[in-house]
C-alpha positions, 0 to 999 in steps of 0.5 A: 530473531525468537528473542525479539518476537517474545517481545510481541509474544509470539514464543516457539514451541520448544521455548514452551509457547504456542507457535510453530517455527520453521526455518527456510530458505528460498534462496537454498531450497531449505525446509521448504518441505516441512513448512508446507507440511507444518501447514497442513497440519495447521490446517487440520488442527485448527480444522480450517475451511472455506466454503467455495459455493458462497459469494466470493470474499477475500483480501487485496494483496498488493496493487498497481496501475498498469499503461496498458491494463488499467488498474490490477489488484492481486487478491487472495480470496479466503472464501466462496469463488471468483469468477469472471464477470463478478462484480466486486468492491475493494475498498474505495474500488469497485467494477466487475471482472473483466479478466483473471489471471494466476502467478503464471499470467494464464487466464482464469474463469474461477478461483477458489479459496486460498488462490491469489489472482490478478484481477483486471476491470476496477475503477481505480487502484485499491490499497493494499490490505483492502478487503474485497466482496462480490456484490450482485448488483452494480448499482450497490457496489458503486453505492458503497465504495462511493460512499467509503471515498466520500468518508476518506476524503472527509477524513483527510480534511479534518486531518488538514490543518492550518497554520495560525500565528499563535502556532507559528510563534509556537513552533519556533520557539520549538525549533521545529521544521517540516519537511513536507513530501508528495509520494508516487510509486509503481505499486502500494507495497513500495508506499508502504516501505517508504512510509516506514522507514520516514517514520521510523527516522528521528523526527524531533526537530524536522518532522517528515510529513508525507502529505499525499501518496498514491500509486501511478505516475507523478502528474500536474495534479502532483505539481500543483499540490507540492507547489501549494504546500511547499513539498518535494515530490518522490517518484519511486520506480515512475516517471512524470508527464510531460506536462508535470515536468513542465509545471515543476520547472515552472513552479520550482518544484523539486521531483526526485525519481528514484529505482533502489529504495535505499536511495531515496531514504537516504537522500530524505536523510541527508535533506533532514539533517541539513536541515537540522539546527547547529 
């Protein structure tokens, strides 16, 4: 593992570099001491602080879409405080706080820096790694992140394009077949993992293209679009509607639901290389 990451110049002290390693595990209960000491003496050297009296700021760690709560995005705030009642923008996502709560589901009127909550009361579900910022007024805050929604969806249809016969002649004279898919999971980190290892398969002859992912369950909406664009429809820890399920039969729209991560690659794998040509 040292070996492959000089590849990305992260090099350990003892080799002569500039970072400090320390090996742990959770699974043993090993070091994990000596990490939190090594990380307050980070912490002073690089004499890190927050300023806790400022409009909170911070990251969106990971997301979800909860039956019962709504949209819930864990946050990690980096500097002022949170409280109860702030009106926040993450991402495309905005509205005010309507509850937090710590790593141990108890509620919480404040955070501060370095603490990480849930937090219940946004308007959809941001994505993970989103930056989030208090904002006084409501107005501004559904003002930017209506405007940031406005950019996105511009930006997905100048990414759209349409087949014409000049590119179909093309693309068979390549040899090339797409594989188009529509991915619905329970949270964006499951997003993420599944948008990796479809990139990181071999796409020289059938190209994986993930045309719409989002978090929730798989909907008619969800049908409806890999209808239109040929695509399968992976559900990874979800379960469709009943009306999505009806208008798949209807439509001969293939919805593949998986728990286990590795078997959803592995049937994508299995689809592409029959796909392959002899």
């Amino acid at each position: 593992v040292r070996q492959e990451l000089t590849e990305y110049g992260v090099i350990p002290e003892e080799w002569g570099g500039s970072n400090m390693f320390v090996e742990v595990s959770a699974k043993k209960k090993l070091h994990i001491d000596d990490l939190l000491e090594t990380i307050i003496l980070q912490a002073d050297v690089l004499e890190l602080k927050a300023n806790p009296d400022a409009s909170a700021s911070g990251f969106v760690i990971e997301a979800n879409l909860d039956k019962g709560r709504g949209p819930v995005a864990t946050v990690l705030i980096q500097r002022g405080t949170l409280h109860t009642g702030d009106v926040v923008v993450a991402g495309t996502s905005y509205g005010r706080v309507r509850a937090m709560l710590d790593q141990h589901g108890n509620h919480q009127d404040a955070a501060g820096p370095s603490d990480a909550v849930e937090i219940l009361g946004l308007d959809s579900v941001p994505t993970a790694g989103d930056e989030f910022r208090v904002f006084e007024d409501e107005r501004d805050a559904r003002k930017l992140a209506e405007e940031r929604a406005l950019r996105e969806r511009l930006k997905a249809q100048e990414a759209k394009t349409h087949m014409s016969l000049d590119d179909l002649f093309s693309r068979i004279e390549e040899g090339t077949t797409e594989l188009n898919l529509v991915v619905k999971a329970d949270v964006q980190g499951s997003i993420e993992a599944l948008r990796d290892a479809f990139d990181k398969m071999d796409q020289s002859e059938v190209k994986i293209n993930i045309i719409h992912s989002a978090v929730g369950g798989v909907t008619e909406t969800d049908v409806t679009l890999a209808a239109a664009s040929d695509a399968i429809i992976i559900g990874f820890n979800v379960r469709p509607t009943a009306g999505a399920r009806k208008a798949a039969e209807h439509e001969k729209v293939d919805i593949r639901l998986y728990r286990v991560i590795y078997q959803a690659i592995e049937d994508i794998n299995a689809a592409r290389v029959g796909m392959l040509a002899p």
